[in-house]
C-alpha positions as a Markdown table, in Angstrom:
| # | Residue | x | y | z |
|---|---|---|---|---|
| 1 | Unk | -5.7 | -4.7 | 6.8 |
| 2 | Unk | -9.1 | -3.8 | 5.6 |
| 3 | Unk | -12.7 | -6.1 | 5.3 |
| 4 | Unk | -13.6 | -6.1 | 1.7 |
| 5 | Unk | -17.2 | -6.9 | 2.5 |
| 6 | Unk | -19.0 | -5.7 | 5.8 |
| 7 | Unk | -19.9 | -8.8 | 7.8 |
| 8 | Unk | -17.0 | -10.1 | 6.5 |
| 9 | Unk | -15.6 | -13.0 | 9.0 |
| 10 | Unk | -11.8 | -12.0 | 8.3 |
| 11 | Unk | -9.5 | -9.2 | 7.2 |
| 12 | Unk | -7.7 | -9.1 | 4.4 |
| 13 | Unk | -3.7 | -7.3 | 4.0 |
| 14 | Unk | -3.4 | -4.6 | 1.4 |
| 15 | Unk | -1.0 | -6.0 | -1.5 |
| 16 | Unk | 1.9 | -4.0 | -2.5 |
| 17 | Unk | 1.7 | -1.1 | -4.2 |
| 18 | Unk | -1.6 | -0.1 | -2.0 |
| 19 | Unk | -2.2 | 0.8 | 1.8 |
| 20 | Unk | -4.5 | 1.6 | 4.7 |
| 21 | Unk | -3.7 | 3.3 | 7.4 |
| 22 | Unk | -7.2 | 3.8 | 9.0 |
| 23 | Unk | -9.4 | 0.9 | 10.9 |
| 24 | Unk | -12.6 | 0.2 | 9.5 |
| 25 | Unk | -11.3 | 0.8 | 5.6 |
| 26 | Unk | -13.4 | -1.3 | 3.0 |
| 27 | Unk | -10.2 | -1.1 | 0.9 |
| 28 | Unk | -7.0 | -0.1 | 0.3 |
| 29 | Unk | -5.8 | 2.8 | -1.1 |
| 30 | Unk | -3.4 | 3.1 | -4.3 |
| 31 | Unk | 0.3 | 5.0 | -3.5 |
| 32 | Unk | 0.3 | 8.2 | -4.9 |
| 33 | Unk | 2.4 | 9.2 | -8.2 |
| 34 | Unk | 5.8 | 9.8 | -6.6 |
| 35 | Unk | 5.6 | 6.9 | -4.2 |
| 36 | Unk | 5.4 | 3.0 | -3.4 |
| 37 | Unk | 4.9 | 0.2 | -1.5 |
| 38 | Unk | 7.5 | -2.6 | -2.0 |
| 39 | Unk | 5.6 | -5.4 | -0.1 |
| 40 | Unk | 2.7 | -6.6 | 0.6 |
| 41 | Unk | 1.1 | -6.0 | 4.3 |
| 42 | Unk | 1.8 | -9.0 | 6.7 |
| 43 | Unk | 0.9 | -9.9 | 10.5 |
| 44 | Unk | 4.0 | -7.7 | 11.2 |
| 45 | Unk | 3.5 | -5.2 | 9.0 |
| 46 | Unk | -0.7 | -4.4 | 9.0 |
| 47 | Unk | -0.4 | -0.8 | 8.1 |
| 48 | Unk | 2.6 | -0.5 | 5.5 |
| 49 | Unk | 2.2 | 2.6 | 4.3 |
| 50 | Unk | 3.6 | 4.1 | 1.0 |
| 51 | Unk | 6.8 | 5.6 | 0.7 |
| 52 | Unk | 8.3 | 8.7 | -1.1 |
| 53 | Unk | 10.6 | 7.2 | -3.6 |
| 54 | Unk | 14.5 | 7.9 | -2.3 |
| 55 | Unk | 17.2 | 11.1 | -3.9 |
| 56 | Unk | 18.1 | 9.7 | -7.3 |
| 57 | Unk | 15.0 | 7.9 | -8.2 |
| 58 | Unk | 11.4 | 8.3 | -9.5 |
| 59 | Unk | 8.0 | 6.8 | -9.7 |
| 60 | Unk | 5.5 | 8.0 | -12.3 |
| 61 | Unk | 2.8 | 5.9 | -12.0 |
| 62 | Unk | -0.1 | 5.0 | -8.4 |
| 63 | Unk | 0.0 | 1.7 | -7.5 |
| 64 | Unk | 4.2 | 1.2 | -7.7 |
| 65 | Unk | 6.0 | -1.1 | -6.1 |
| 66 | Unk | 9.3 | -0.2 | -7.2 |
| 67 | Unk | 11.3 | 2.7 | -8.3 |
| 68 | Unk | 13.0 | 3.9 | -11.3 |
| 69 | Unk | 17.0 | 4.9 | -11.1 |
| 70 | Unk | 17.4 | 8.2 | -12.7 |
């Protein structure tokens, strides 16, 4: 979760293809080349983080969400 604007009266969850993993973050961070983030953060899942993609499959862009079979 992160506050897009200080002062802010709520927290917002990182969509997919993003992530934060620190408190206090003002946004979310993009997944690298070579990873992703298949879902969007929810009350059970605050901090998904990004993932390598799996043996047998690729991602070439930031911000996935899926993966590419070889």
């Amino acid at each position: 979760m992160y506050m897009a604007r200080p002062g802010a009266t709520a927290c917002q969850y990182c969509p997919k293809g993003y992530e934060t993993l620190d408190t206090g973050n003002t946004e979310c961070s993009a997944c690298p080349v070579g990873y992703f983030n298949k879902a969007p953060a929810t009350a059970l899942t605050l901090g998904r983080a990004c993932v390598e993609a799996p043996a047998g499959t690729f991602v070439n862009t930031s911000a996935a969400y899926f993966v590419t079979q070889w």
